[in-house]
C-alpha positions as CSV (number, residue, x, y, z in Angstrom):
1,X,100.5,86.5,33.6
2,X,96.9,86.8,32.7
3,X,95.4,90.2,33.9
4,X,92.7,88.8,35.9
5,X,95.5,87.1,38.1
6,X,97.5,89.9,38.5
7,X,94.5,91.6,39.8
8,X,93.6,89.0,42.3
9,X,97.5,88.9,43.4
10,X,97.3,93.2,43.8
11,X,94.3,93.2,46.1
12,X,95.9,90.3,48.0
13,X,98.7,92.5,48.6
14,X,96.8,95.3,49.4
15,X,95.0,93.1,51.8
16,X,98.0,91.9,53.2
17,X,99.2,95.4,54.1
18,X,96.1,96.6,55.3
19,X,96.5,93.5,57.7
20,X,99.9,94.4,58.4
21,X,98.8,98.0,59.7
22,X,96.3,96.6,61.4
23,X,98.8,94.4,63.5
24,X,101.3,97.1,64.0
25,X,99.0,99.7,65.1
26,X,97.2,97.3,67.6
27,X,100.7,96.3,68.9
28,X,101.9,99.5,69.0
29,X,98.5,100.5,71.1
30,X,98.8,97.2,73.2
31,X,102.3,98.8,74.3
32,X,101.7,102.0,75.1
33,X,98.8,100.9,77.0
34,X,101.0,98.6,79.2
35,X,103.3,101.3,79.3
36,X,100.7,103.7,81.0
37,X,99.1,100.8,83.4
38,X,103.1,100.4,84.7
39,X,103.0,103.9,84.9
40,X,99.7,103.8,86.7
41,X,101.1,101.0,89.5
42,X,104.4,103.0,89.8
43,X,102.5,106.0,90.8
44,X,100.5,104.5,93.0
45,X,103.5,102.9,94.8
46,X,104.6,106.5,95.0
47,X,101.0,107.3,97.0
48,X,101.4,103.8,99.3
49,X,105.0,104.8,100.2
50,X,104.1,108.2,102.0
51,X,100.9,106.6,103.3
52,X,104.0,103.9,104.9
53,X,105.8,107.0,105.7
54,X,103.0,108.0,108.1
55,X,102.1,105.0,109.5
56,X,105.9,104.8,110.4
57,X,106.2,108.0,112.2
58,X,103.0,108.0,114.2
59,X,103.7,105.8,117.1
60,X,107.1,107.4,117.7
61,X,104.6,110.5,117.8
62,X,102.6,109.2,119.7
63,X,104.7,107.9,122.3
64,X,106.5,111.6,122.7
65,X,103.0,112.8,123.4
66,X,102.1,109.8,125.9
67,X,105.4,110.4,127.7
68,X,105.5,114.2,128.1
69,X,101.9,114.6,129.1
70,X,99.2,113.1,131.7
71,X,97.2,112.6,128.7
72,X,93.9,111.5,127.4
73,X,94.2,108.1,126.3
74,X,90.6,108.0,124.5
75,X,92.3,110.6,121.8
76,X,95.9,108.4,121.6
77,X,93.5,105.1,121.3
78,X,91.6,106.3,118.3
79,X,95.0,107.4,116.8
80,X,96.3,103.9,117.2
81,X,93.2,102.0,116.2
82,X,92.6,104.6,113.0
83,X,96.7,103.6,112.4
84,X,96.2,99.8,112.4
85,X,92.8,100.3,110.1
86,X,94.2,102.1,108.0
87,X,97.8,99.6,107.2
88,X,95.3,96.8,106.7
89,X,93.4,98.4,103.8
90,X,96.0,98.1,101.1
91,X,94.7,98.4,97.1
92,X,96.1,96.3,94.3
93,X,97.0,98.6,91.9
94,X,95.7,96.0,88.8
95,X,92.6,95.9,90.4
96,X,91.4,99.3,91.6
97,X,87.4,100.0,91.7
98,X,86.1,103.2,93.0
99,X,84.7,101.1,95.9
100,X,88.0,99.8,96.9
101,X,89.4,103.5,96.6
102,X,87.1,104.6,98.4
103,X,87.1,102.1,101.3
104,X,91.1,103.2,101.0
105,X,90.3,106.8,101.2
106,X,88.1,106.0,104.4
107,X,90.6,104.6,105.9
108,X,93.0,106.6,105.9
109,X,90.8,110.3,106.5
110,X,89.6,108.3,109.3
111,X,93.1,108.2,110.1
112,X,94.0,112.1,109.1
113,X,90.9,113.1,111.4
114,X,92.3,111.1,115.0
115,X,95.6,112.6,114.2
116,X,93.9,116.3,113.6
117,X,91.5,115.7,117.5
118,X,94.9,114.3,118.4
119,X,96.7,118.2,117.7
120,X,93.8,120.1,119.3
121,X,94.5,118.0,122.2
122,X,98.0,118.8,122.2
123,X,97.1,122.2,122.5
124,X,96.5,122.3,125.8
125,X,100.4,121.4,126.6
126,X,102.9,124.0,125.8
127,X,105.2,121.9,127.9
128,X,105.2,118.6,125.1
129,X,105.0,121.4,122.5
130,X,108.4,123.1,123.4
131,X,110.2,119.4,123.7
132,X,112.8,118.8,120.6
133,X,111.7,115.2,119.6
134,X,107.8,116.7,119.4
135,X,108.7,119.8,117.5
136,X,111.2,117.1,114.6
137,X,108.1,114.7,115.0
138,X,105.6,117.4,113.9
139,X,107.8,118.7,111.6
140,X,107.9,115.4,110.0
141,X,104.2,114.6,109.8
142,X,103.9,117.9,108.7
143,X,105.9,117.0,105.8
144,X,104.5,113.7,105.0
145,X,101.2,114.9,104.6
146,X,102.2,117.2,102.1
147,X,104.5,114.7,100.5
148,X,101.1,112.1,100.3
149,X,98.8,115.5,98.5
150,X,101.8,115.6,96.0
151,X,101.9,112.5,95.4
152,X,97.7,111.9,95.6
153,X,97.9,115.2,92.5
154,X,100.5,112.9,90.4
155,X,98.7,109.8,90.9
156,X,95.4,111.2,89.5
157,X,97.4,112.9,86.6
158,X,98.7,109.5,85.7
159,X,95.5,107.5,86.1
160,X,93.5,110.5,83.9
161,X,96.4,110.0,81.2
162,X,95.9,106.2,81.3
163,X,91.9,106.7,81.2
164,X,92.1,109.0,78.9
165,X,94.0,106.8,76.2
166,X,92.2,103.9,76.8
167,X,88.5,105.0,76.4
168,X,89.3,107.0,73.0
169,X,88.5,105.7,69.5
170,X,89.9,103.1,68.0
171,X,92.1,102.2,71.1
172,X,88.8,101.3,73.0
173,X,88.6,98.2,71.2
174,X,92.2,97.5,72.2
175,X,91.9,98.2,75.6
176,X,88.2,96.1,75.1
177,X,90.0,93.0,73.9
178,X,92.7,93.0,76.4
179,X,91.4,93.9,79.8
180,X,92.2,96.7,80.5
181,X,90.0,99.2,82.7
182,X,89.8,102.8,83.8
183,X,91.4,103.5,87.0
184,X,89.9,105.5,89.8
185,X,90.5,108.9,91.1
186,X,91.7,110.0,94.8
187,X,88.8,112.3,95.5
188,X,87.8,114.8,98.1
189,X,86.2,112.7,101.1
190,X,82.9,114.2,102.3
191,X,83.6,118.0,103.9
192,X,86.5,118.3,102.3
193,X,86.2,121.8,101.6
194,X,86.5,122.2,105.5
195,X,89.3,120.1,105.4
196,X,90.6,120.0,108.9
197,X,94.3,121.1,109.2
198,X,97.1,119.4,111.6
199,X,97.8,122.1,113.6
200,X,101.5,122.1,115.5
């Protein structure tokens, strides 16, 4: 074999394992990247299912407090009409925007603030406060909402892993090629830091 040809069939092999790297380390990227999204969407099922878990409970809540009290039905309206709002605003988790977060988040503080005028309300009947169903009911809410700030924490953990990854050098042109785009984070809604508190 002449040497000029061996040459040329030594830097074809070289290029053919350079290509080969190439192709495993952009599959290997391509993976883990769906791996992370799927972890993404599973996290955020985890955040929809406690939203559910609310939803669920508040008109059983809400009917305790109707029954037991003469009671202001302005206050148990907004309640019901923040509820209904705030089941209609669902977010695919493949196609999350900060708007659409945010329109989600809306919805659902606007939700967390009737229930909150809802408990000061409340206050002024120790009679629905001492019944057993309120005192499970509230203990249940109670609950929930710290189940949905758990799971809110995990979500934005997940989505800062999957962000993270995605936007660092040399899988940016990976996640570039294929679609794939940084999620967005729960964030504090607008007076957060006076974060009104459901009081039982």
């Amino acid at each position: 074999m002449k040497k000029g040809c061996l040459i040329s069939v030594i830097i074809a092999a070289v290029i053919g394992l350079v290509v080969l790297g190439v192709v495993l380390w952009g599959t290997k990227v391509y993976n883990q990247m769906v791996s992370m999204q799927e972890g993404v969407k599973s996290q955020w099922g985890n955040v929809e299912t406690q939203y559910q878990r609310r939803a669920d409970l508040i008109p059983n809540f809400v009917n305790t407090v109707k029954g037991a009290a003469a009671f202001e039905q302005e206050t148990l309206t907004q309640v019901i009409e923040a509820r209904a709002k705030a089941t209609q605003v669902t977010l695919d988790p493949t196609k999350m925007t900060a708007e659409n977060m945010q329109q989600f988040q809306a919805a659902q503080g606007e939700l967390s603030s009737a229930l909150s005028r809802l408990m000061v309300v409340v206050e002024k009947y120790p009679e629905l406060k001492a019944t057993q169903n309120f005192r499970d009911l509230q203990v249940e809410l109670e609950g929930t909402e710290n189940r949905i700030s758990v799971e809110r924490r995990k979500f934005n953990e997940v989505a800062q892993g999957f962000n993270t990854f995605i936007k660092r050098f040399p899988q940016n042109f990976i996640a570039g090629m294929f679609g794939f785009t940084e999620r967005p984070y729960f964030e504090s809604m607008e007076g957060a830091e006076k974060a009104p508190q459901v009081q039982f």
